[in-house]
N, C-alpha and C positions, 0 to 999 in steps of 0.2 A: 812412492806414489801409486805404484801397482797393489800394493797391499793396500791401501786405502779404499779402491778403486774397488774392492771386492767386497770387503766389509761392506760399505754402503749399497751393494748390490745384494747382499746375505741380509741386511738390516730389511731392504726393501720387499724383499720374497718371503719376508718374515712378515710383515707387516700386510701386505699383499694377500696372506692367505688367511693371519687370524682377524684382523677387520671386519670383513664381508661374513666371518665366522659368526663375531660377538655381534654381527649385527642383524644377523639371523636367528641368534637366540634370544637376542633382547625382544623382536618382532616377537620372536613362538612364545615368548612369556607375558606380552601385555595383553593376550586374550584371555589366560585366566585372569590376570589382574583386573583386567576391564569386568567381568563378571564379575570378580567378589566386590567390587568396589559398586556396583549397580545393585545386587542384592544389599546390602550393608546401605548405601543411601535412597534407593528406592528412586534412582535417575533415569532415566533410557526408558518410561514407562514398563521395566521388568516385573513381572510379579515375583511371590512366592512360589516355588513348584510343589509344596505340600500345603495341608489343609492347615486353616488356623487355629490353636488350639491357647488360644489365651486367656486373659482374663473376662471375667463376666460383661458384658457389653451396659453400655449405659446409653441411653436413647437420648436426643434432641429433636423433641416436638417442633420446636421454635422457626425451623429450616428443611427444607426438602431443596434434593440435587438430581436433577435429570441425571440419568446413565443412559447412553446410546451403546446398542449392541452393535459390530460388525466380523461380518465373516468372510474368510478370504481361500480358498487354496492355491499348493502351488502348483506353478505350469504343469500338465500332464498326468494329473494327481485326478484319477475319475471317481469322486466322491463328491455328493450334491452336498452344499454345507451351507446352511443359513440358521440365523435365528430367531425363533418364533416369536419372537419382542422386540422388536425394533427399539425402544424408548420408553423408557418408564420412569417416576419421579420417587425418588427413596428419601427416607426420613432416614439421616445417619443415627444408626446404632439397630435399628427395626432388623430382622431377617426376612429374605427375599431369596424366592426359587424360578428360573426363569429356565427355559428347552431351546436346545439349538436343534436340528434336524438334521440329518445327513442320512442318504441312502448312495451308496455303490453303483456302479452305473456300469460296472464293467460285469462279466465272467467270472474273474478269481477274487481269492480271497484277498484283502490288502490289508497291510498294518502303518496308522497311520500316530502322528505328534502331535497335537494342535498344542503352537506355540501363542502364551498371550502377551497382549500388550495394551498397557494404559496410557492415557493420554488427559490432561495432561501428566509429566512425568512426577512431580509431584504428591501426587494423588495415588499413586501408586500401593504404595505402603501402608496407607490407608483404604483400600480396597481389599475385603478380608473372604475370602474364601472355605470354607469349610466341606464344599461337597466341588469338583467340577473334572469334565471329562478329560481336562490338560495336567492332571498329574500322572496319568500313566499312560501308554501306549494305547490306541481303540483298534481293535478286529472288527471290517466291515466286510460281514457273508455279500454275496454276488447277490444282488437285487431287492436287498433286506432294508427298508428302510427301521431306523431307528432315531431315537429322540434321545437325548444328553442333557442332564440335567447341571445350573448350575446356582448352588445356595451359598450368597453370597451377601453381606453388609458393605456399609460405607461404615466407618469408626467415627466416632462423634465428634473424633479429636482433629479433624481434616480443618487446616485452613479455612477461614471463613470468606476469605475472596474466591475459593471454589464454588463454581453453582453449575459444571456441567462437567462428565468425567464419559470417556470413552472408551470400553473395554473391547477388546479385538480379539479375535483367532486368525495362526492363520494354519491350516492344516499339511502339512508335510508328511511324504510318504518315507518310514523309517525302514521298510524291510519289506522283501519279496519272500509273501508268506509261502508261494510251490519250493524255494528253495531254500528256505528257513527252517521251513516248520512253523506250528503254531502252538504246539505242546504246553508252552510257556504260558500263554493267554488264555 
């Protein structure tokens, strides 16, 4: 019975430690999952984070979709950031150039992310980008106001119960340019 008695105690401390293990790894592995499975379906309103480079676009006169610009940053992030179009009516497949604005508001130099997001999540994948300031990192000088451009389509091919699509930033600071460096940018 004392042999027993231990086994089930060795079995326990076994199990006790890799558990909590496998189940800390499963957690650390569903956030890439969750990302390629959001890029790959175009859910979670995620865009693409490069430019679109596809086929020739084919226009639909027939229909126009409101897109609402919104701009957000985050807590403690001193960059003025809005966009100088609130609301516009696109004809999907047309190309379309629109400016978001942001000036620094601090002393140093900051390097920031603007993450986007569509709304609805659907529409996603059909909201096409070829030119816009969320693919790479921004450098904003100390009191430098500047203007970010963004050239962007609706694809023709978007659900036809869509008639209103919400594209978002929100800007996040990526790095402390005094102890980075900026060499890079």
């Amino acid at each position: 019975m004392g042999q027993q008695k231990q086994t089930i105690s060795k079995a326990f401390w076994v199990k006790l430690f890799f558990v909590p293990l496998g189940m800390f790894g499963f957690a650390f592995a569903l956030v890439p999952l969750y990302d390629t499975f959001c890029d790959i379906t175009g859910l979670n309103g995620r865009t693409s984070s490069s430019s679109y480079e596809g086929q020739p676009i084919s226009v639909d006169e027939s229909r126009t979709i409101t897109v609402d610009f919104l701009a957000a940053t985050a807590p403690g992030f001193p960059v003025k950031f809005y966009p100088m179009t609130t609301t516009m009516k696109v004809v999907p497949g047309k190309l379309y150039t629109i400016n978001y604005y942001a000036e620094n508001r601090s002393n140093d130099v900051i390097i920031g992310q603007a993450v986007p997001s569509v709304a609805p999540g659907e529409a996603a994948s059909h909201l096409k980008k070829l030119e816009c300031f969320c693919f790479n990192n921004q450098k904003f000088e100390p009191k430098q106001p500047i203007e970010m451009p963004v050239r962007f389509f609706v694809d023709s091919e978007i659900g036809k119960d869509i008639y209103n699509i919400t594209l978002s930033y929100n800007f996040i600071k990526v790095k402390d340019a005094a102890t980075e460096g900026v060499a890079g940018l």
